[in-house]
C-alpha positions as CSV (number, residue, x, y, z in Angstrom):
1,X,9.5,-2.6,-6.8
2,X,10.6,-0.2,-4.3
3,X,14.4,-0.3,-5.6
4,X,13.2,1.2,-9.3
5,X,11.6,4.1,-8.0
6,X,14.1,4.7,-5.3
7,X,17.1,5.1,-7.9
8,X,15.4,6.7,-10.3
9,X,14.6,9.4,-7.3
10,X,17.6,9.4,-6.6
11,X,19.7,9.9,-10.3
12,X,17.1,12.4,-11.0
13,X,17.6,14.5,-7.9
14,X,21.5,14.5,-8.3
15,X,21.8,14.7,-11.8
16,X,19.2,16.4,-13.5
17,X,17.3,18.3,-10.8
18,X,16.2,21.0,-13.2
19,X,14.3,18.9,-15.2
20,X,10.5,19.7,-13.9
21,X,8.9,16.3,-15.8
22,X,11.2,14.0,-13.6
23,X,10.4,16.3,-10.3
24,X,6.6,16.0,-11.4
25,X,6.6,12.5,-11.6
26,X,8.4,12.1,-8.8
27,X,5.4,14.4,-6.8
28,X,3.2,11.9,-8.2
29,X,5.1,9.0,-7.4
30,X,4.6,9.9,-3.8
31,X,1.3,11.1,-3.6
32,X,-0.9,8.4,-2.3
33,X,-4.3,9.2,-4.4
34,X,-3.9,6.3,-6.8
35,X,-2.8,3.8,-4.1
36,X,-5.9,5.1,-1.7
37,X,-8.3,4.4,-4.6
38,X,-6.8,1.0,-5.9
39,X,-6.6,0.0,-1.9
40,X,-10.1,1.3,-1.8
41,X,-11.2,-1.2,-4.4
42,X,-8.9,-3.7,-3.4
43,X,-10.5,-3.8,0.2
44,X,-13.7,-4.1,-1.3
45,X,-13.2,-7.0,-3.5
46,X,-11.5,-8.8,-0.7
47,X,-14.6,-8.6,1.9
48,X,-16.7,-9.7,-1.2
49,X,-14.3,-12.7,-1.7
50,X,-14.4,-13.9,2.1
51,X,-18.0,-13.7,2.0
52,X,-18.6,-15.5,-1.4
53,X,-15.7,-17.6,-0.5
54,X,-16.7,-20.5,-2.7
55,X,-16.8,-17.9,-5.8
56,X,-13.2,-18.4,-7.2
57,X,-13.4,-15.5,-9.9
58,X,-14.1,-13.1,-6.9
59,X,-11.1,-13.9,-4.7
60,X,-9.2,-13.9,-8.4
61,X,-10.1,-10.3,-8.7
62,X,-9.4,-9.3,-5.1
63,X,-6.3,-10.6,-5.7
64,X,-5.4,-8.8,-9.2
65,X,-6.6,-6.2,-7.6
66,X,-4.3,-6.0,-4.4
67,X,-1.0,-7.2,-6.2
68,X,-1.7,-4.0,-8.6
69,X,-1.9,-1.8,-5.3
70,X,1.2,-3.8,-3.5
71,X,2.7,-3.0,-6.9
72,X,1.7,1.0,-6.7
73,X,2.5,0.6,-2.7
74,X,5.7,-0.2,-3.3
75,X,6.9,2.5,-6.1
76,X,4.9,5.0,-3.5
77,X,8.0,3.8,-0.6
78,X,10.8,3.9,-3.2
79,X,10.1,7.2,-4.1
80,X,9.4,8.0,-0.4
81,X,12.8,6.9,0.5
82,X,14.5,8.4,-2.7
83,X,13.6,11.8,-1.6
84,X,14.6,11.3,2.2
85,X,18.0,9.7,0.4
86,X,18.2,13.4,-1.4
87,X,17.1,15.8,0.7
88,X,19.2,18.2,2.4
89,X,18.1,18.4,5.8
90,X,19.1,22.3,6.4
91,X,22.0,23.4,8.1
92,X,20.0,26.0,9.7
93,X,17.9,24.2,12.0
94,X,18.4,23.7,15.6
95,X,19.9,20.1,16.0
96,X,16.7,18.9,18.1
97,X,14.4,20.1,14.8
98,X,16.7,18.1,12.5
99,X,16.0,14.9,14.9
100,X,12.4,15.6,14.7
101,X,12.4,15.9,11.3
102,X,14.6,12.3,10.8
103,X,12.3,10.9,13.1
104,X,8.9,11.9,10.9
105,X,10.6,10.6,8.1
106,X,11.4,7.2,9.7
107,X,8.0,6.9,11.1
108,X,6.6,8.0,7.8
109,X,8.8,5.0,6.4
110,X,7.8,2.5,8.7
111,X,3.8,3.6,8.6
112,X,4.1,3.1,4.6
113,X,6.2,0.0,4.8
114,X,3.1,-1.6,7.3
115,X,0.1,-0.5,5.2
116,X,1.5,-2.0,2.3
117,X,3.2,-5.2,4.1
118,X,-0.9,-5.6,4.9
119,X,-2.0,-5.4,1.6
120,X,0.3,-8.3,1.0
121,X,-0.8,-10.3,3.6
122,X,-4.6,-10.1,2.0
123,X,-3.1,-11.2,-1.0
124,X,-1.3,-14.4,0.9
125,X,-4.8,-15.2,2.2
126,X,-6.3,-15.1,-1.0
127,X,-4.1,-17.5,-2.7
128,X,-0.5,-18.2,-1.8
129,X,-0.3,-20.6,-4.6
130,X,-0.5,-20.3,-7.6
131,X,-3.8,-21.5,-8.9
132,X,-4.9,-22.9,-5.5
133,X,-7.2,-21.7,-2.7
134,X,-5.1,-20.8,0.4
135,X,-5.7,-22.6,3.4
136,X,-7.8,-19.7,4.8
137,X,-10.0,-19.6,2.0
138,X,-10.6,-23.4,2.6
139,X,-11.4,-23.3,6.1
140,X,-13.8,-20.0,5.2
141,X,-15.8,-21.9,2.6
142,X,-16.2,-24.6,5.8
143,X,-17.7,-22.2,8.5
144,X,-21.0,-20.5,8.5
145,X,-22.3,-18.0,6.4
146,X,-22.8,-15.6,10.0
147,X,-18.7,-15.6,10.5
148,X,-18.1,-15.1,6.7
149,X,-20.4,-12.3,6.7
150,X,-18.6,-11.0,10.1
151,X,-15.1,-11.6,8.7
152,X,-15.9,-10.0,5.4
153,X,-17.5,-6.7,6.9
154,X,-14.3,-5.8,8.9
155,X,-12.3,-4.7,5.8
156,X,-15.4,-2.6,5.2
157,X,-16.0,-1.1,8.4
158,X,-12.4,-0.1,7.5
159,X,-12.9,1.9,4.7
160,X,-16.0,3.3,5.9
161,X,-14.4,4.3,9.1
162,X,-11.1,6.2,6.9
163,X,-13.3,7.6,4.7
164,X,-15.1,9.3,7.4
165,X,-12.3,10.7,9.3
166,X,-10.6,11.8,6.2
167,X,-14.0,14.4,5.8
C-alpha cells in the first residue's frame, strides 16, 4: 500500500508538477483527518469486541474496520515519503537547519510507520486467520468479565485522552 502512493508522489512531482488536481490529492493524501476518524472508529469497535468477546460479528467489524484504516495508514506514509523523496531541501539553509529538518522528517516517518504498525497489530489480535478467533480472543472469552471490561476500556481511555489534548 505504501509503494502506490509513494510513486505516484513521486511521477507527479517530477513530471507534471503544475498539475494542481495531482498536488491536491496529494495534500489530501497526507493529511491525516480520514485516517484519525476511521482510527477513531476503529478503536472503538475494537474495545467493544474485547469486551463482547464471544460476539463474533463485533470483532468482524473491528476488524473491517482497522484493515480499512491500515489500508488509509499506509497510502498516508507513501505519500509522506513521496514528498520527502521530492523535496528540495533549500540550498539556503545553514547546514545544522537542513539536519534538523532531515531529522523531523525521519521522526515524522518513523512516528507514522508506529501508529500504523499498531493498528495492525489490533487487527492480528482480532483474527490472524482467516475465519478463526485468534488466540487472544480465545483466552479473552475464558477470563472474567472485570479484566475484559478493563482490557477493553484502555483503547478508550485512548481516544478520550487524544481527543482532549487535541482541544
Amino acid at each position: 500500500m505504501v509503494f502506490p502512493a509513494l510513486i505516484f508522489v513521486v511521477w507527479a512531482k517530477t513530471y507534471h508538477p503544475e498539475v494542481e488536481f495531482y498536488n491536491e490529492a496529494i495534500k489530501e493524501g497526507i493529511g491525516a483527518n480520514l485516517w484519525n476518524l476511521i482510527g477513531l472508529f476503529g478503536l472503538f469497535s475494537f474495545s467493544l469486541a474485547v469486551i463482547f468477546s464471544k460476539e463474533e460479528w463485533i470483532a468482524k467489524i473491528a476488524r473491517n474496520i482497522l484493515i480499512n484504516t491500515y489500508a488509509i495508514g499506509s497510502l498516508n506514509l507513501g505519500a509522506f515519503l513521496g514528498i520527502i523523496l521530492v523535496s528540495e531541501f533549500s540550498i539556503d539553509l545553514v547546514w545544522w537547519k537542513r539536519e534538523i529538518l532531515i531529522f523531523s522528517f525521519l521522526l515524522g516517518v518513523i512516528f507514522f510507520f508506529v501508529l500504523n504498525f499498531s493498528i495492525w497489530f489490533m487487527v492480528f489480535l482480532i483474527q490472524n486467520e482467516p475465519n478463526q478467533k485468534s488466540n487472544f480472543f480465545i483466552k479473552l472469552e475464558k477470563i472474567n468479565v472485570f479484566w475484559k471490561v478493563f482490557i477493553g476500556l484502555f483503547p478508550l481511555i485512548v481516544i478520550i485522552f487524544l481527543v482532549l489534548i487535541e482541544k
